[in-house]
VOGU-3710 file (C-alpha; in Angstrom, 3 decimals, decimal comma):
1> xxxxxxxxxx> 116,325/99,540/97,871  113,857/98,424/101,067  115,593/97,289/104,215  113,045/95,875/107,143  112,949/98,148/109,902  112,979/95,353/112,656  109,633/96,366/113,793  106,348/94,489/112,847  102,852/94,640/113,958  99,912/92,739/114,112
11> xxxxxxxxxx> 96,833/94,314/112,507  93,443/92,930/113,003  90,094/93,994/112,077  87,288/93,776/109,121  87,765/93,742/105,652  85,071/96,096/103,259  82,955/92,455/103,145  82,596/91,843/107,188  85,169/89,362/107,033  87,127/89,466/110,116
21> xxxxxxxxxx> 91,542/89,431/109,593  94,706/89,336/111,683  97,573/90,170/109,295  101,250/91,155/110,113  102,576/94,921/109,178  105,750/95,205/108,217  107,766/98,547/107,955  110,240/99,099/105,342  112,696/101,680/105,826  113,129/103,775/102,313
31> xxxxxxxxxx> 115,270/106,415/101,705  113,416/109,304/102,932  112,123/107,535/105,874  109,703/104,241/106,351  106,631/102,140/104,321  104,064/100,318/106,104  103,559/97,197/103,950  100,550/94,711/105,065  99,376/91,631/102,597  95,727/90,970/102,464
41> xxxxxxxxxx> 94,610/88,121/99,914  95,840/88,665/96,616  96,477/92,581/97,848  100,130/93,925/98,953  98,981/97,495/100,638  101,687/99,892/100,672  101,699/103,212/103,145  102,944/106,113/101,654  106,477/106,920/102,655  106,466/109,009/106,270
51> xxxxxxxxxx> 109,170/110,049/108,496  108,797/107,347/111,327  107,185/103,973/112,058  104,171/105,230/114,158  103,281/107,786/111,446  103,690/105,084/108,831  101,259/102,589/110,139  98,807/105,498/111,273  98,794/106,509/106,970  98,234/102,312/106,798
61> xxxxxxxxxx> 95,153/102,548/108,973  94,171/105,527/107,191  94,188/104,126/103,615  92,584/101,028/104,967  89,632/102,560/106,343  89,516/104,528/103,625  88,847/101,132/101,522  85,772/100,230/103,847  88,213/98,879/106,280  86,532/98,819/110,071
71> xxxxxxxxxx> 87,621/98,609/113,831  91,251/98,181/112,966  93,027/97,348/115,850  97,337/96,849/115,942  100,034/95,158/118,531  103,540/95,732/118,093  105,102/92,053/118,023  108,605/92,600/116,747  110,945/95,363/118,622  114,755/95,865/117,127
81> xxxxxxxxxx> 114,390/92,171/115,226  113,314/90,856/118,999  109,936/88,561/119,377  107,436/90,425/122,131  104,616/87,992/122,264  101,402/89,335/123,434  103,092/91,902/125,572  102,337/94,695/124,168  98,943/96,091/124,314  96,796/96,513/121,668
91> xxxxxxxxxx> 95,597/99,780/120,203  92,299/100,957/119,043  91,621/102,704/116,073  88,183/104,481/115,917  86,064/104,040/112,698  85,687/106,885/110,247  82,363/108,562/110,497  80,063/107,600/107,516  79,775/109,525/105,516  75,876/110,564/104,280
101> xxxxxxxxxx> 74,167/110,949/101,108  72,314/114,327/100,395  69,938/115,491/98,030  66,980/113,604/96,815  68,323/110,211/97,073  69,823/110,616/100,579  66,447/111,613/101,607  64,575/108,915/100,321  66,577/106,705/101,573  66,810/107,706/104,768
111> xxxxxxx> 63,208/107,908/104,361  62,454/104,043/103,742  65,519/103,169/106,539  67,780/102,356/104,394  69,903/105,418/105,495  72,114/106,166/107,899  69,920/108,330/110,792
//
């Protein structure tokens, strides 16, 4: 069974398309520790399971930006159940490196720009 945590965040950033979101994070605590749970669309995106809150939302960020997610950005807005506002600061979560193409094909494309340099 899932009980809320009491903490939430706000996650913001762009989608695999280039579409800028805002969406809240929710954290779900499990038996074995907490779930990072964000809805996006038709999408529910569930964290794996991690000891804490902080490590939950960084495996969130993770899967994200594994999913062509980019500069994902979060704000704690809900503390113990209690409303913070913009109080908190927000926190910056550098892009993945991209990753490049080799052999033949990387090469060609890199050779007619289409690449990454």
């Amino acid at each position: 069974m899932f009980d809320p945590s009491g903490e939430k965040h706000q996650l913001a950033g762009f989608d695999a398309r280039e579409r800028g979101f805002n969406r809240p994070v929710e954290f779900l605590r499990t038996s074995s520790g907490y779930q990072a749970t964000m809805r996006y669309e038709s999408a529910r995106i569930v964290a794996p399971e991690t000891p804490g809150t902080a490590e939950a939302l960084q495996q969130l960020i993770l899967l994200l930006q594994q999913q062509g997610y980019t500069q994902l950005r979060s704000q704690q807005s809900y503390r113990d159940g209690i409303y913070l506002g913009s109080q908190e600061l927000w926190v910056d979560y550098p892009d993945r490196p991209a990753e490049t193409e080799v052999g033949i094909w990387g090469l060609l494309k890199k050779w007619f720009g289409h690449g990454p340099d």
